[in-house]
N, C-alpha and C positions, 0 to 999 in steps of 0.2 A: 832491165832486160837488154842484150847485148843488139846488135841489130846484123840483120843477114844479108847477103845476095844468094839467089838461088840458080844454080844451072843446070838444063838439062841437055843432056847427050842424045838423045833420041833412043827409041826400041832399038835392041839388036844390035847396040853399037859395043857399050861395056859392061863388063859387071857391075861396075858401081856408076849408075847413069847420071843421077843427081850429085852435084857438089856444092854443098852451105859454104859461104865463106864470109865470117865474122870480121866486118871494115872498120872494127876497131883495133888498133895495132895493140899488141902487147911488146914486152920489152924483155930480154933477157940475154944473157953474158954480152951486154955491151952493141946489144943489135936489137933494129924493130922487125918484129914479122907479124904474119895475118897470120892466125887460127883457119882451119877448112875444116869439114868433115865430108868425103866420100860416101855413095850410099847407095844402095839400091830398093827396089820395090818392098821387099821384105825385110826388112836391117834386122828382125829378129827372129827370121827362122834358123831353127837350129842347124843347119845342115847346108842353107842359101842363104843366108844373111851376110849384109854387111855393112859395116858402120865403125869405118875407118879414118884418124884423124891426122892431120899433117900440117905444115906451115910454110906459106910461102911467104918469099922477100920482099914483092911487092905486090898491092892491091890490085886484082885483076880490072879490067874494062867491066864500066856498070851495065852496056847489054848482051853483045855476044864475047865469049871468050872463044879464041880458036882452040880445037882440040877438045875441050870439053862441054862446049853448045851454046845453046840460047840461054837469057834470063827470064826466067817463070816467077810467076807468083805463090804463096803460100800455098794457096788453096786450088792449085792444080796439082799439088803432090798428093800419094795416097793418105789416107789418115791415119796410119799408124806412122807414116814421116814425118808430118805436121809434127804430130803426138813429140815423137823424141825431139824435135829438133828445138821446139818452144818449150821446152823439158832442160833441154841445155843450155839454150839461150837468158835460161831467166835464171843458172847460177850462175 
């Protein structure tokens, strides 16, 4: 299973409040980057969801990142983001 940091933005800040961000570097065309997924409260409602992926160049700060918030634990996320995120994490 891959392993996370988790951050959150606070209420009422962005659509996608929460960001996973995988600190294990992957590698491709000759560069390493970090795996992320963007997210918010409901990643799969039809209509408000989101569950958006992207890749930075380098591994953010392990507790606050500026701009996108605090480091949380699993298990202050809702449960259907736990759900996906340890869903992803273990392919």
């Amino acid at each position: 299973m891959r392993r996370f940091r988790i951050y959150d933005s606070g209420p009422d800040t962005t659509s996608d409040r929460y960001t996973a961000v995988f600190i294990k570097a992957e590698h491709g065309a000759g560069q390493r980057y970090f795996m992320y997924v963007g997210f918010n409260s409901v990643p799969t409602h039809p209509a408000a969801g989101i569950w958006q992926h992207g890749e930075l160049r380098e591994l953010p700060p392990a507790n606050n990142w500026d701009n996108v918030g605090n480091r949380i634990r699993l298990n202050q996320l809702p449960e259907e983001c736990q759900r996906l995120l340890l869903q992803e994490a273990a392919e």
